[in-house]
C-alpha positions as CSV (number, residue, x, y, z in Angstrom):
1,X,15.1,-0.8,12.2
2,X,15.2,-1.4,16.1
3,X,12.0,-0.8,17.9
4,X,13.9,1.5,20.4
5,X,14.5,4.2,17.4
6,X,11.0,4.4,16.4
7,X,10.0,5.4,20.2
8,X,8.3,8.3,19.5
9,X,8.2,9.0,16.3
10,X,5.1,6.4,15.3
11,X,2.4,9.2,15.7
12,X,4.1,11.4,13.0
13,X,4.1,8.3,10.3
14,X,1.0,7.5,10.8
15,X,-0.2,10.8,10.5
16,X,1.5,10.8,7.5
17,X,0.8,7.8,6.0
18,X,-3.3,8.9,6.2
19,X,-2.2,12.3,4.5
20,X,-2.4,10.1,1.7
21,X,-5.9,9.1,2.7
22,X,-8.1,7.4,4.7
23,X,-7.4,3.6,5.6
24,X,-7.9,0.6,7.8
25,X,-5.4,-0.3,10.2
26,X,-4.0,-3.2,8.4
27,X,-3.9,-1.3,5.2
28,X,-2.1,1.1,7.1
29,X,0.6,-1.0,7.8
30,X,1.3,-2.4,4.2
31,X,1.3,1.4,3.3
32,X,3.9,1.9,5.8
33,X,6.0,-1.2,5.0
34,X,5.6,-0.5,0.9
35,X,6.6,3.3,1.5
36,X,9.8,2.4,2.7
37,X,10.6,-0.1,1.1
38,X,10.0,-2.7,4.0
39,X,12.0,-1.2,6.6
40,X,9.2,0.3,8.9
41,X,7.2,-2.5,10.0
42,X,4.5,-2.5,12.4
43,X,3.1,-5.3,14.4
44,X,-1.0,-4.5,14.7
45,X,-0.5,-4.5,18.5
46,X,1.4,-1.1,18.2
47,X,-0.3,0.4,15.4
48,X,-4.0,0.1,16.8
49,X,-3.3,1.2,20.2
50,X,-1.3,4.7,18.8
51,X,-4.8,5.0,16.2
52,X,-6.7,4.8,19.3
53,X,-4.7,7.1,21.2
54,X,-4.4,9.7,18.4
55,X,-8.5,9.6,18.1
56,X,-9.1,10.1,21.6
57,X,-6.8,13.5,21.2
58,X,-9.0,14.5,17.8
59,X,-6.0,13.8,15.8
60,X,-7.6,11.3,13.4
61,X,-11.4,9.8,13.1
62,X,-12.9,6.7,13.0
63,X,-15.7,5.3,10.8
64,X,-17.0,1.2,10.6
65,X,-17.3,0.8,7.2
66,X,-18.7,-2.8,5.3
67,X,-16.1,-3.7,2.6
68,X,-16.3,-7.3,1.4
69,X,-18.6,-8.8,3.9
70,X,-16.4,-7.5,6.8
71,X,-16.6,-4.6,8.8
72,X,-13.8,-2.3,8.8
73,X,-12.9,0.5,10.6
74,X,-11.7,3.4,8.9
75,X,-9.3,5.8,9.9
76,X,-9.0,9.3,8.8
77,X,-6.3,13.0,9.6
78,X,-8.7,15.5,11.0
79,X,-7.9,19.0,10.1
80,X,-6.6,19.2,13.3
81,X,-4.5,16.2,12.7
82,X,-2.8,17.5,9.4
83,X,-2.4,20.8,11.5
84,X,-0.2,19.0,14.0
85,X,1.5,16.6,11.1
86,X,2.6,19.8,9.4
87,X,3.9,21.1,12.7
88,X,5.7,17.7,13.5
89,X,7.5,17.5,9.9
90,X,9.2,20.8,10.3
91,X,10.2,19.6,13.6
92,X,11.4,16.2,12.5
93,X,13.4,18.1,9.5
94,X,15.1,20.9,12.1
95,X,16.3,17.8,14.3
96,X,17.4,15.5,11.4
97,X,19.5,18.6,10.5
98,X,20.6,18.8,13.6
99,X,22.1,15.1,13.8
100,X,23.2,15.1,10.1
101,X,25.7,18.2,11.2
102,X,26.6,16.4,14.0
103,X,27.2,12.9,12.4
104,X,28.9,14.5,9.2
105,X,32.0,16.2,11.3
């Protein structure tokens, strides 16, 4: 999938990918890769930067965490987070709609 379609839309699948639970940025992106069958894949560079970006706005948490002799840090969806993932599915479903109308004539 070209970079230039995911513009965007990489807050919403993350958020979704840690509805299924907390996880670690890397882990993250093999959840991603493995959940659609190794078409979305993320380079660390983008995923830690829109992690970071969607703590500072209380959308996820952070916690360091020791698993294996490393440190880790641990991201979680807030409440607040799932609140706006809910909000951002029914938006994604209206527009996909949309284009499948469109695309289908």
């Amino acid at each position: 999938m070209q970079k230039q379609e995911l513009k965007g839309h990489l807050d919403l699948i993350l958020l979704s990918a840690l509805a299924d639970g907390p996880a670690h940025g890397y882990a993250l992106i093999e959840r991603l890769r493995e959940r659609s069958d190794g078409v979305l894949t993320f380079p660390e560079g983008t995923v830690y930067p829109a992690l970071h970006k969607l703590e500072r706005q209380a959308l996820v948490s952070s916690r360091w965490v020791d698993a294996g002799g490393r440190r880790r840090r641990v991201y979680a969806l807030t409440r607040r987070g799932d609140e706006a993932r809910q909000t951002r599915v029914t938006d994604w479903r209206t527009f996909t709609r949309a284009v499948e109308a469109v695309l289908v004539r």
